[in-house]
Every structure is written in C-alpha cells, then in structure tokens.
C-alpha positions as MATLAB code, in Angstrom:
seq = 'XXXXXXXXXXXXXXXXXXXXXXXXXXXXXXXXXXXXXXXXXXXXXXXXXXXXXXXXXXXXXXXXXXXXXXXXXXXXXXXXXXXXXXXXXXXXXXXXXXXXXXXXXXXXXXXXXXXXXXXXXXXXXXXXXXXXXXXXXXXXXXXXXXXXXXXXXXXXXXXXXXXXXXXXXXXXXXXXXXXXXXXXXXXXXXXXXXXXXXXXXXXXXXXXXXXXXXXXXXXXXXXXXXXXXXXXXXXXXXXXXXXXXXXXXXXXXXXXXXXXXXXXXXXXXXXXXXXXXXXXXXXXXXXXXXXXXXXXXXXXXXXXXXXXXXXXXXXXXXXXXXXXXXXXXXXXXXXXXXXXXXXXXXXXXXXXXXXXXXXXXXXXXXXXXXXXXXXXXXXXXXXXXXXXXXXXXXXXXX';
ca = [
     -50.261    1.711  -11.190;
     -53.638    2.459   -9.864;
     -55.440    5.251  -10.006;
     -57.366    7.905   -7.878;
     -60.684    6.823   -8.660;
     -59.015    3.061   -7.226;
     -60.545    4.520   -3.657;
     -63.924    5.964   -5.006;
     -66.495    4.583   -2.845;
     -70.566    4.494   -3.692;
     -70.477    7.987   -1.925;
     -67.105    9.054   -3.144;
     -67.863   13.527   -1.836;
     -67.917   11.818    1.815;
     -64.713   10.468    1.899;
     -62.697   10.751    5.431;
     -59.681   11.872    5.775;
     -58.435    8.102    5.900;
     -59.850    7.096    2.806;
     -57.785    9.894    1.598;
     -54.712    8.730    3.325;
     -55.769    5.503    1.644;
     -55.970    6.868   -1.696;
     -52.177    7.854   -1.485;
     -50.970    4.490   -0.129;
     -52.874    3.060   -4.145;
     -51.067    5.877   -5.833;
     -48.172    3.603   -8.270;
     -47.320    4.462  -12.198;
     -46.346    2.239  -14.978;
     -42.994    2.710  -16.539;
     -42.755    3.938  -20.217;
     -40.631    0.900  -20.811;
     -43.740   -1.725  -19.399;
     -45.841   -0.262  -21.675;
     -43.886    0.002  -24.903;
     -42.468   -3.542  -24.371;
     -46.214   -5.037  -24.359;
     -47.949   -2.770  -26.836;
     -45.164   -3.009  -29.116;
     -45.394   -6.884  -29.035;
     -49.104   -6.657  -30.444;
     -47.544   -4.855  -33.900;
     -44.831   -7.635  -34.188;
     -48.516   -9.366  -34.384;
     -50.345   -7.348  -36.555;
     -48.212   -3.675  -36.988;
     -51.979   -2.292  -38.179;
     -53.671   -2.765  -34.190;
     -53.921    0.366  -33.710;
     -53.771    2.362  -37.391;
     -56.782    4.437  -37.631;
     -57.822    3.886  -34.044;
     -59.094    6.186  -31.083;
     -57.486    5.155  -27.936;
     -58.638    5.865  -25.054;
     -56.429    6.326  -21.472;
     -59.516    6.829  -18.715;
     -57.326    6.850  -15.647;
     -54.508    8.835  -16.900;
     -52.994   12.219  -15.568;
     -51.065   13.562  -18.486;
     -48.889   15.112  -16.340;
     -47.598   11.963  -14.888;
     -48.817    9.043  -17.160;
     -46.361    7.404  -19.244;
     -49.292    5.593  -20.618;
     -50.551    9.380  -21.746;
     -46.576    9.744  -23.342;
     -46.232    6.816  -25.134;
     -49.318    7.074  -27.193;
     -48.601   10.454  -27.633;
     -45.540   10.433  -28.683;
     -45.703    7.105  -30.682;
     -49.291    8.528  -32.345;
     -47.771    8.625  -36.087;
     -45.918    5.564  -36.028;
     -48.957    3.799  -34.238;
     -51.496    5.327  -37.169;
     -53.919    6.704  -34.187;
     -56.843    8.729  -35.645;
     -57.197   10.173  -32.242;
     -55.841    9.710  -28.492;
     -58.175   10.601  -25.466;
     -57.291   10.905  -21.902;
     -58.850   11.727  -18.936;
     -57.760   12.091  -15.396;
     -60.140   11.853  -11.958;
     -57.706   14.447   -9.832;
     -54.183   15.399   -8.651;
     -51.424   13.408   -8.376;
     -49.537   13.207   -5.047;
     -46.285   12.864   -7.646;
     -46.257   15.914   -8.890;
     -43.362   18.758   -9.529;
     -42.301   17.031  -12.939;
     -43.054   20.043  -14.907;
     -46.671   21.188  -16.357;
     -47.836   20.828  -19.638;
     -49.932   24.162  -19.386;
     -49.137   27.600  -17.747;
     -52.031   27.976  -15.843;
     -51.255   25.145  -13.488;
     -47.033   26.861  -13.192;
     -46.932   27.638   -9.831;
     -43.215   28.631  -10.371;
     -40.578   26.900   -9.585;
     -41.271   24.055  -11.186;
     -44.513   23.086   -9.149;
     -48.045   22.605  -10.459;
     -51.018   23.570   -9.093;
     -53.587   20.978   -7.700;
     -54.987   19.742  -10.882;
     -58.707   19.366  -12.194;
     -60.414   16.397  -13.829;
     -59.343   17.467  -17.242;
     -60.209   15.683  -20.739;
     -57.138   15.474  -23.487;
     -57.820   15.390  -26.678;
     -55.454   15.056  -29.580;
     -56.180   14.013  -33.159;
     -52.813   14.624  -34.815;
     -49.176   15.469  -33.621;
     -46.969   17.465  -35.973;
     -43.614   19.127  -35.893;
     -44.570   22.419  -33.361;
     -41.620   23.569  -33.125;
     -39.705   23.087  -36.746;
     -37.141   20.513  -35.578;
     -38.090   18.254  -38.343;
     -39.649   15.382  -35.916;
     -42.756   14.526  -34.385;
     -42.362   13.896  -30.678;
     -43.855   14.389  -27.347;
     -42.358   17.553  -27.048;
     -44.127   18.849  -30.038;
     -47.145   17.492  -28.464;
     -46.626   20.140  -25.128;
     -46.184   22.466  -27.585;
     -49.849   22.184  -29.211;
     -51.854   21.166  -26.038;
     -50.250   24.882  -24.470;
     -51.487   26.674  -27.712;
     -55.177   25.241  -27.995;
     -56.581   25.250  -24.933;
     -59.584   23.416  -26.895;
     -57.587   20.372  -27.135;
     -58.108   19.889  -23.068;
     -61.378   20.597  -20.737;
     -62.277   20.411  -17.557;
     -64.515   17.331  -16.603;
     -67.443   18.367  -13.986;
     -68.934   14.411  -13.411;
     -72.237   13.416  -11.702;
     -71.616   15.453   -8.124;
     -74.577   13.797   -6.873;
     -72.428   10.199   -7.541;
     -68.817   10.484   -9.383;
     -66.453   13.091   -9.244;
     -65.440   14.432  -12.379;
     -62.871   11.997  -14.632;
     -64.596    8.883  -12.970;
     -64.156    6.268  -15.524;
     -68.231    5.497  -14.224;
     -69.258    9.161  -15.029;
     -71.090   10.097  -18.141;
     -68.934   12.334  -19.265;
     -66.162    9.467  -19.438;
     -68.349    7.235  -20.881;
     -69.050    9.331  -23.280;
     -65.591    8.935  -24.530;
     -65.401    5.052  -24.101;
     -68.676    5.064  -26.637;
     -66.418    6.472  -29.292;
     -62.753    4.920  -28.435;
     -61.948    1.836  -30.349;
     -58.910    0.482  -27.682;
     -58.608    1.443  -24.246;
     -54.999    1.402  -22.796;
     -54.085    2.190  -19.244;
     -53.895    1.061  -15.371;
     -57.433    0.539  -14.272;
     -58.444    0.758   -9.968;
     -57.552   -2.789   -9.107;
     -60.433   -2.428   -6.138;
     -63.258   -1.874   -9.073;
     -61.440   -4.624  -11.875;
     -64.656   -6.317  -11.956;
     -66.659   -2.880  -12.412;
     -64.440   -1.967  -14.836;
     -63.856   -4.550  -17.024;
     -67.306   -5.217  -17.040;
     -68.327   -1.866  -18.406;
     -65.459   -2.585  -21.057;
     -67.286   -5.705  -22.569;
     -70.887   -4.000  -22.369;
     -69.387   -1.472  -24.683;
     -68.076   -4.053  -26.871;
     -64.525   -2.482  -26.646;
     -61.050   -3.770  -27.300;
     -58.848   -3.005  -24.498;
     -55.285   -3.959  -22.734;
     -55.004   -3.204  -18.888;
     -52.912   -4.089  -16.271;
     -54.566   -6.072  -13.021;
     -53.403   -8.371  -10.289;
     -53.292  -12.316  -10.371;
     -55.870  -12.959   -8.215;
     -58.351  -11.241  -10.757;
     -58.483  -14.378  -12.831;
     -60.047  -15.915   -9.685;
     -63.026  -13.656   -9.910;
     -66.298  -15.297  -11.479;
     -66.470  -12.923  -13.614;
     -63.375  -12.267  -15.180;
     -62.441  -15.888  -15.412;
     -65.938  -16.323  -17.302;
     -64.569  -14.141  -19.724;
     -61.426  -16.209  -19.890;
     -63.139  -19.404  -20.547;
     -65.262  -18.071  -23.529;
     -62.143  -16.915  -25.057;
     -63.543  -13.205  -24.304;
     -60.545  -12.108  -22.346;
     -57.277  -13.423  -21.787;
     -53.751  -12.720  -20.953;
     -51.239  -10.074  -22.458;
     -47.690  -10.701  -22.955;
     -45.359   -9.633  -20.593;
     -45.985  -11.183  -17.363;
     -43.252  -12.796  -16.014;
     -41.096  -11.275  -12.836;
     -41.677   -8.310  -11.089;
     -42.597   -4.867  -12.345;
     -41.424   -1.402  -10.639;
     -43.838    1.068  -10.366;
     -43.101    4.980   -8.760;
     -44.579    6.283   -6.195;
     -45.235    9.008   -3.920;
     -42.362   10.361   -2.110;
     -43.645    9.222    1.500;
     -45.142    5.901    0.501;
     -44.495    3.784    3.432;
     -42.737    0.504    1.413;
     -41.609   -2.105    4.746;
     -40.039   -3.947    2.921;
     -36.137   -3.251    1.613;
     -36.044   -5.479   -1.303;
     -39.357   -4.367   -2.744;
     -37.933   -0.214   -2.797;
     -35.504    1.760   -4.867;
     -34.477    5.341   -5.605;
     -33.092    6.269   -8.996;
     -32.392    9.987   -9.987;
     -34.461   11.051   -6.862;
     -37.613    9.253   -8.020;
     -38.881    6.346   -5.451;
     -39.982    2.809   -6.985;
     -42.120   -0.334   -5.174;
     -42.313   -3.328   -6.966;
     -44.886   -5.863   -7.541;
     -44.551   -9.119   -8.763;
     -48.481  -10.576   -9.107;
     -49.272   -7.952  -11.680;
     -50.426   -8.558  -15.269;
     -51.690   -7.908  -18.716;
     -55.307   -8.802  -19.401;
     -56.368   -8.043  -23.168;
     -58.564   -8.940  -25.783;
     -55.961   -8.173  -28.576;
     -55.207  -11.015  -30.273;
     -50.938  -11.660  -30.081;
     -48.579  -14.611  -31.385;
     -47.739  -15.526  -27.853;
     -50.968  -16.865  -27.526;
     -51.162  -19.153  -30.247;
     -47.896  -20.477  -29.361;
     -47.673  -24.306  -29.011;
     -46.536  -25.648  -25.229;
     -44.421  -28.323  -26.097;
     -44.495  -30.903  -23.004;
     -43.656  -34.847  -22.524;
     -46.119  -37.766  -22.146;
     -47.408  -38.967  -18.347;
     -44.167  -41.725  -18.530;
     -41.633  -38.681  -19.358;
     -42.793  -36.771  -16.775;
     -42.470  -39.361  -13.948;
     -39.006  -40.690  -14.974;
     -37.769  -36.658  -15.874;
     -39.950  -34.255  -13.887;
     -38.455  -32.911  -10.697;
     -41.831  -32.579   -9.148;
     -43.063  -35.977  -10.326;
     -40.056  -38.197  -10.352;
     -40.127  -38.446   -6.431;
     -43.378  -39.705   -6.475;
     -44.236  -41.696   -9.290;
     -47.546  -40.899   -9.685;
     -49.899  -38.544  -10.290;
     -51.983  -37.621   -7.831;
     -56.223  -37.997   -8.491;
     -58.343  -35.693   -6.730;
     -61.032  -37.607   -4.030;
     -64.091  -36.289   -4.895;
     -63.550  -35.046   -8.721;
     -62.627  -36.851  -11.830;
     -59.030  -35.642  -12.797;
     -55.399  -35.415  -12.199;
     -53.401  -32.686  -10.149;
     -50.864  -31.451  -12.234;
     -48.593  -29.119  -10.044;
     -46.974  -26.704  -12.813;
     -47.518  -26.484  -16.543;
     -45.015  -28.239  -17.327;
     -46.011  -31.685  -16.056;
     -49.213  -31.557  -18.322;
     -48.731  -34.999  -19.588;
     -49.509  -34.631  -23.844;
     -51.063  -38.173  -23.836;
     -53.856  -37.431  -21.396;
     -57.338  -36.829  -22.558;
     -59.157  -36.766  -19.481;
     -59.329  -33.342  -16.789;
     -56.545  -32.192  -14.858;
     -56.188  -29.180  -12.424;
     -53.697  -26.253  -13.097;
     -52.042  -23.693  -10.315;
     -53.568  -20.240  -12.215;
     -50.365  -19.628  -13.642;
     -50.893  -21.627  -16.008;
     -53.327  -19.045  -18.056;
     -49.856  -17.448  -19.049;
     -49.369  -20.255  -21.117;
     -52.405  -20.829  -22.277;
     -52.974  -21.614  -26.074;
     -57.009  -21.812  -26.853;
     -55.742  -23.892  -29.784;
     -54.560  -26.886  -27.872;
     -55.895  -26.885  -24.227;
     -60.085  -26.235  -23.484;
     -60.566  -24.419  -20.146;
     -63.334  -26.375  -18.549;
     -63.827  -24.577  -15.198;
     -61.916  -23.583  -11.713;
     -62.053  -23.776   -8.385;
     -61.750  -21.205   -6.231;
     -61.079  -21.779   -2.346;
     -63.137  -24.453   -2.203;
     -66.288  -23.620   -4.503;
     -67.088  -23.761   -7.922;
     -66.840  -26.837   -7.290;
     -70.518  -28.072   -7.952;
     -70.617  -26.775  -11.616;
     -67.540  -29.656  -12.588;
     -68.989  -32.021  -10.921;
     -67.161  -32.091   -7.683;
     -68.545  -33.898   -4.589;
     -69.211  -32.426   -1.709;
     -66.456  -33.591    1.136;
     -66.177  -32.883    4.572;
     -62.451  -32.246    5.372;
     -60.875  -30.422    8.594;
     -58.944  -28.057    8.567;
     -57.493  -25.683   11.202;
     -58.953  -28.007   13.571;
     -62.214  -26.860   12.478;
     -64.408  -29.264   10.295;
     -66.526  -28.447    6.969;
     -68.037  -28.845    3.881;
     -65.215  -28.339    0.742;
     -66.508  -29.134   -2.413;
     -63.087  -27.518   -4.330;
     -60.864  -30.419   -4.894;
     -59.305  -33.177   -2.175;
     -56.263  -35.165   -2.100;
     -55.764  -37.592    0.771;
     -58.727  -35.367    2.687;
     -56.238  -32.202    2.353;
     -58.307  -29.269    0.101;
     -56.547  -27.180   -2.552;
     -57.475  -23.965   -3.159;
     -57.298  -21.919   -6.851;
     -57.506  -24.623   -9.454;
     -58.060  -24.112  -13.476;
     -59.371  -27.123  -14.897;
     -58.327  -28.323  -18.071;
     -58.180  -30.955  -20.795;
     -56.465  -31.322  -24.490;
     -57.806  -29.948  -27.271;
     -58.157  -33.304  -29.615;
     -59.506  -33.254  -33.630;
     -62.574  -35.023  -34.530;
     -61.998  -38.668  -35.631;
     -60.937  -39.024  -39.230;
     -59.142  -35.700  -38.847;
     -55.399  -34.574  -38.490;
     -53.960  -31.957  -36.174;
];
C-alpha cells in the first residue's frame, strides 16, 4: 500500500537505521483485483477515461506493483497513449522474478533495485502468441533497455524516484491521470502537488484524510471526492517479517503474507455513476417511528452551541429537513453533490468558528476547556461533516 518514499523525511540521505526499520513496517501492496474492480467501474461510467491518456504510476516498483500490471497489461483495451512508472528504491518483497537480466541474481532473486523510470507507449504481441498481455510487455521492456532509466533525484534533497524530485515531476507535467498508492504520511504533500498541476488522478488514502483542512477543502468545492469501492476491509501483502499482532488482521496464501486494513479508501477526481446516485431516505417522522437509532429516543438531538441536528448515520438524514445537520465522515461515501451541499466540518473540536459555532467550555477527562466543535448535553463530539439539502429555486421542479 504505501510506498518507500512514505518515510522520506526533509533530510531523507540521513536516515537512521530506525527510520529504515520504519520504512519496512509502511511497506503494503494493492491487490490486482482492488485495482481492476475500481478502475474498471469508471469505464462502466464513461469506457473512454482513459483512451488516449498518459498515466502515470509515481510510487510504483514494476517488479512488485500490480498497479504497474494492470495498466500494462490492460493498455489496449484501456486506449493508453502511454503508461509511466517510476519507483523510489527496493522492495523488501522481492524474489518474484525480474523483469530485466541485469538485476537476475540467479535463482530467482533480484538484485537491490535502482530508482528506475518505465516507459511504455504501446504493447504488442512479443512473442507471436496472437495476444497482447503482460507477458508480452516483459518481453519488450528486456529488449529496449531505452524503455527504462535510472532516476538520479536532487541528492542534495530527494533521492531518486521521489514523487517531489524534478525528475518525477517532470513526468507528472506530461501525464494526464495518475493511478497508484501514494505515502499516506505526505497525503497532504501529495495531493496537493496533484491539484497545482491541474491533474486527474485516483489514489488510495486512509479515512482520517478527509479530516485534514486541506483535503476536505477540496471535498467541499467539489475538487476531490470519493472513489468507489470503499466498503469493508482490503488485504494488502507484505514483507515476510512484518510484525502483524493481531490474528484476525493476517493471512498466508500460496506462501505470500497479507495484513488487512479496513479505514482505507479511494479519493478521485474522476467523475463515476456512484456519485450521482440518489440516497433515498424517510422524512424526520419515519425515522423516529422506524429508525433503530432514533426510535428509542424520539428525538433528534440539537447541538448546544450550533444551529443543527445530530444525525448519527446516513441513513437517519430526515428528506424533509432544510436546515444543518452533522454527519459521522462516513457519510462522504454516500455523498451525491446533486442533492446534499457540504457546508463545513468539525474536527476534534475546531473548525468550529467558521459555521458559526459558539465557543463552550465543557470538561472532559476531568480537565476543563474551551470546545467550540459541537455539544450535546455539555458532552463534545469530535469529526463532524456538516450538511444540508440541496433544494431548487422557487418556481422550479426537481
């Protein structure tokens, strides 16, 4: 899942020997099947996404990205014009075979790879088994050496393949999509760079990115938002000697060892039917006589010092409410721009001043403060999206 360049720090040639240990312990991959289940959802969309496109993988080993496979081997059913990849250094998963002789060790083992660049602008039948595959593509990135190069970075700041170095950006100034399973440590960095190129991209993150000011800026102007397939918990491999505590979160199949992750999700700017998809949901009445969460109480619950309703999961949004109501962040998976207006959030108590929010002093932990995120009966909440209906101008219809 993340990358190497996940532990690069502002002086990333000084690393210790922990930070290296660290850089292991961030080591995860994306199945093949993750990734052709969501990209393949955009082209039920619109099957011309990525026709004539350059996409670009910037934290991707070939040797062990699936991210790297899939494009490659889908590249003439997905129309690409051309498919770049670059990788920041060796993968602790290696032994899974090497694209190029010069890193065979023998044996199947590779040797400790470079910060290479991948280029490839068409895949054709190499090797006159009349189809187009993957395996064709081995064949032609072994024969033309051009097709790959080494990447040297900045020394004197990033390490070659450093999605920050010039050399990589370089690459993101002519790629039209960018694909792939960006350091979760720099997803504010990252993404950031993304929209000040003015690029179209799909990348995995965590959750708790949406809480970020910056990301969840993007959300709100409708400059970002979420990908498809988010729901339950995603397997990722990893390194041999990852230490995974927990049992239920670690599996081995055909020698290959697995963690899982359940907070992890798609964050796009690709426009997909999910999105526009209408959340059908009952009126304020429905919801207190049929709602499991609401039933019991028989109200909703107004927030102290702010002017709207708590509304514990999406589906108690009442549809005959036109005022403000807070949503748990999961709710952005359901999100339709079309029929709900993101007004703000609040995150762990702040925010809170831009909506309006009163300052209130509250105690918690036995300690007292200041909270101006939102209060019910003097207890704060914490991550809250705040919402309201989309409604048409009088005189119009829906």
């Amino acid at each position: 899942m993340l990358d190497r360049n996940d532990v690069i720090e502002s002086k990333p040639l000084n690393r210790s020997l922990s930070a290296a240990k660290a850089a292991k312990q961030d080591e995860f991959y994306t199945q093949y099947v993750d990734i052709q289940k969501e990209v393949e959802a955009y082209l039920e969309f619109d099957p011309d996404t990525f026709r004539g496109k350059v996409v670009y993988c910037n934290c991707d080993d070939p040797f062990e990205s699936n991210f790297f496979k899939y494009f490659a081997a889908n590249f003439n059913k997905l129309g690409l014009k051309k498919l770049i990849t670059t990788s920041y250094d060796g993968s602790p998963i290696a032994g899974q075979g090497t694209l190029f002789p010069e890193y065979n060790e023998g044996n199947g083992k590779r040797q400790k790879p470079k910060a290479l660049a991948f280029i490839i602008e068409h895949v054709k039948d190499e090797d006159g088994d009349g189809a187009a595959n993957v395996t064709d593509v081995e064949l032609f990135l072994k024969h033309n050496k051009a097709a790959r190069s080494a990447l040297k970075g900045n020394p004197d700041k990033y390490p070659g393949g450093d999605f920050r170095s010039a050399e990589c950006i370089a690459f993101l100034k002519e790629a039209d999509i960018v694909v792939t399973n960006p350091p979760f440590s720099l997803f504010r960095e990252y993404v950031t760079q993304l929209v000040e190129h003015g690029k179209k991209f799909l990348i995995l993150g965590d959750q708790n990115a949406i809480t970020y000011r910056e990301i969840f800026q993007l959300i709100k102007e409708n400059k970002l938002w979420l990908g498809v397939d988010n729901g339950g918990t995603k397997w990722f491999q990893v390194p041999d000697d990852y230490d995974i505590q927990t049992e239920s979160r670690k599996k081995i199949a055909n020698g290959v060892k697995y963690f899982s992750m359940g907070r992890i999700m798609w964050f796009t700017n690709l426009d997909h039917g999910r999105r526009h998809q209408v959340l059908p949901l009952m009126t304020m009445a429905e919801n207190l006589k049929f709602s499991r969460n609401m039933k019991d109480k028989g109200r909703y619950d107004r927030y102290d010092n702010f002017d709207a309703i708590e509304v514990p999961t999406y589906k108690e949004i009442p549809s005959d409410y036109d005022g403000m109501m807070g949503v748990p962040i999961t709710f952005l998976d359901k999100y339709n721009p079309d029929q709900f207006e993101i007004m703000g959030s609040f995150n762990a108590g702040t925010h809170g001043a831009e909506l309006g929010a009163t300052m209130t002093e509250i105690v918690t932990k036995g300690k007292t403060m200041n909270w101006n995120g939102p209060v019910i009966s003097k207890t704060p909440l914490y991550k809250r999206i705040v919402i309201r209906h989309r409604r048409p101008a009088k005189g119009k219809k829906e």
